[in-house]
C-alpha positions as CSV (number, residue, x, y, z in Angstrom):
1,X,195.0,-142.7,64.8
2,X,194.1,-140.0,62.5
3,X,193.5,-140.4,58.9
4,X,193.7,-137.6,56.9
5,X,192.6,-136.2,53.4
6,X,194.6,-138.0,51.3
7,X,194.0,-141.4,53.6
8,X,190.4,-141.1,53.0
9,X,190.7,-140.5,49.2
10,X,192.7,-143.2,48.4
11,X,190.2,-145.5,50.4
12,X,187.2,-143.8,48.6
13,X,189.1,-144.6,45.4
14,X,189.7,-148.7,46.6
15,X,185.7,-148.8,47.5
16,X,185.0,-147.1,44.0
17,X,183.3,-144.1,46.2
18,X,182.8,-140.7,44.7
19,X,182.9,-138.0,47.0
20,X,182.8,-134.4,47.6
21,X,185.7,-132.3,49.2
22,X,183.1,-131.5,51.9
23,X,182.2,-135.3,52.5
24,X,186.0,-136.0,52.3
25,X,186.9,-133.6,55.4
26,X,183.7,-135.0,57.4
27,X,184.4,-138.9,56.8
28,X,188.2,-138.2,57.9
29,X,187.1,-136.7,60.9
30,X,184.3,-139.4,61.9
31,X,186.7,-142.5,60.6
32,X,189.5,-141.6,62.7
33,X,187.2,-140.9,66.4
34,X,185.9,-144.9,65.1
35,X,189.9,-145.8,64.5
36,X,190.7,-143.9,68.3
37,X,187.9,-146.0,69.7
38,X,189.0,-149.1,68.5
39,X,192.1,-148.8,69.4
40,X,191.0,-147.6,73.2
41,X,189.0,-150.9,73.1
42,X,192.3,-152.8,71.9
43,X,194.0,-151.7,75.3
44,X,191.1,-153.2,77.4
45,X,192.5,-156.3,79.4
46,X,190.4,-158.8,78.9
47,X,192.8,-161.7,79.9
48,X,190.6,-162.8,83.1
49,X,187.2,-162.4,80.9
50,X,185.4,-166.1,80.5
51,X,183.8,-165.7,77.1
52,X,179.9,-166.1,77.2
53,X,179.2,-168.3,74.8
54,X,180.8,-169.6,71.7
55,X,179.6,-171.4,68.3
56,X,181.2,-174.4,68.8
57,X,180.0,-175.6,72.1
58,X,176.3,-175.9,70.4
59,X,175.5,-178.9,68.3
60,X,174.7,-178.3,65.1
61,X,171.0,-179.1,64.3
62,X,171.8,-181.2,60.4
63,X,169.5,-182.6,58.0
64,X,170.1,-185.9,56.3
65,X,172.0,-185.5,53.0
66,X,169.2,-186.7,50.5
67,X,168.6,-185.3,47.0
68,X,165.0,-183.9,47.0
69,X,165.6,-182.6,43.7
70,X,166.0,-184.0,40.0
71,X,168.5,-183.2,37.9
72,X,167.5,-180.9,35.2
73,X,170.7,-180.1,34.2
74,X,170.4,-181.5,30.5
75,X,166.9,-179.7,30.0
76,X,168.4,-176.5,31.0
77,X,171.7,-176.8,28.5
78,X,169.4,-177.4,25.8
79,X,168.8,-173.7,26.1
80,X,172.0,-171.8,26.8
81,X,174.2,-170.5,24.5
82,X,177.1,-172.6,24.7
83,X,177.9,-175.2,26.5
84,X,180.9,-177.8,26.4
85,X,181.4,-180.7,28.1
86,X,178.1,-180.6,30.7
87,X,179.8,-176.8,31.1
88,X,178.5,-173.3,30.5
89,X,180.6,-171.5,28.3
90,X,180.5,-167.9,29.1
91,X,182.8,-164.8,27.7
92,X,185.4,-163.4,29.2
93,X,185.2,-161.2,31.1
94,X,188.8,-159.9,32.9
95,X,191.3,-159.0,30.4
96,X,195.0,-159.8,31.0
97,X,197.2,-156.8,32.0
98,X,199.9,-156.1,29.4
C-alpha cells in the first residue's frame, strides 16, 4: 500500500503534526514500506500456529478489597471553587457546534 502526499498530510493534520514538505515526502515513503510489511505479515498462515502463551490462562495475583484510606473528600471541597452536590464544578470547556 502506498500512501502518498496528500495521505500523509491529512493524517499529520488528524495527529495535530506540523511538518515540513521535506518531512512530508520522507514519512510517506517510510509509512508505506511499514504498511507493505504489514500487509506481507497479514498473508503469513498461521492457521496451524499453537499460540505461546496467553493472559488468560494465568491467575490473576488480587488483593483483598479493603479501604486503606480515609475519606477526605469534605476537607478537600472546603477548598475548591465550586462544588455542588459532593461535586466539582468545573467550566466548560467544549463548545457546541453551531
Amino acid at each position: 500500500m502506498s500512501l502518498t502526499p496528500d495521505a500523509v498530510k491529512k493524517i499529520a493534520h488528524l495527529a495535530r503534526l506540523s511538518l515540513s514538505e521535506d518531512d512530508i515526502a520522507l514519512y510517506s515513503t517510510q509509512l508505506s514500506k511499514i504498511l507493505d510489511f504489514i500487509e506481507q505479515m497479514n498473508q503469513v498462515d498461521t492457521t496451524q500456529i499453537e499460540p505461546l502463551a496467553h493472559p488468560l490462562d494465568i491467575s490473576q495475583r488480587l488483593r483483598p478489597d479493603v479501604i486503606t484510606e480515609p475519606n477526605l473528600r469534605n476537607k478537600y471541597q472546603t477548598i475548591a471553587p465550586q462544588v455542588e452536590a459532593g461535586l466539582y464544578l468545573v467550566p466548560k470547556v467544549i463548545e457546541e457546534a453551531s
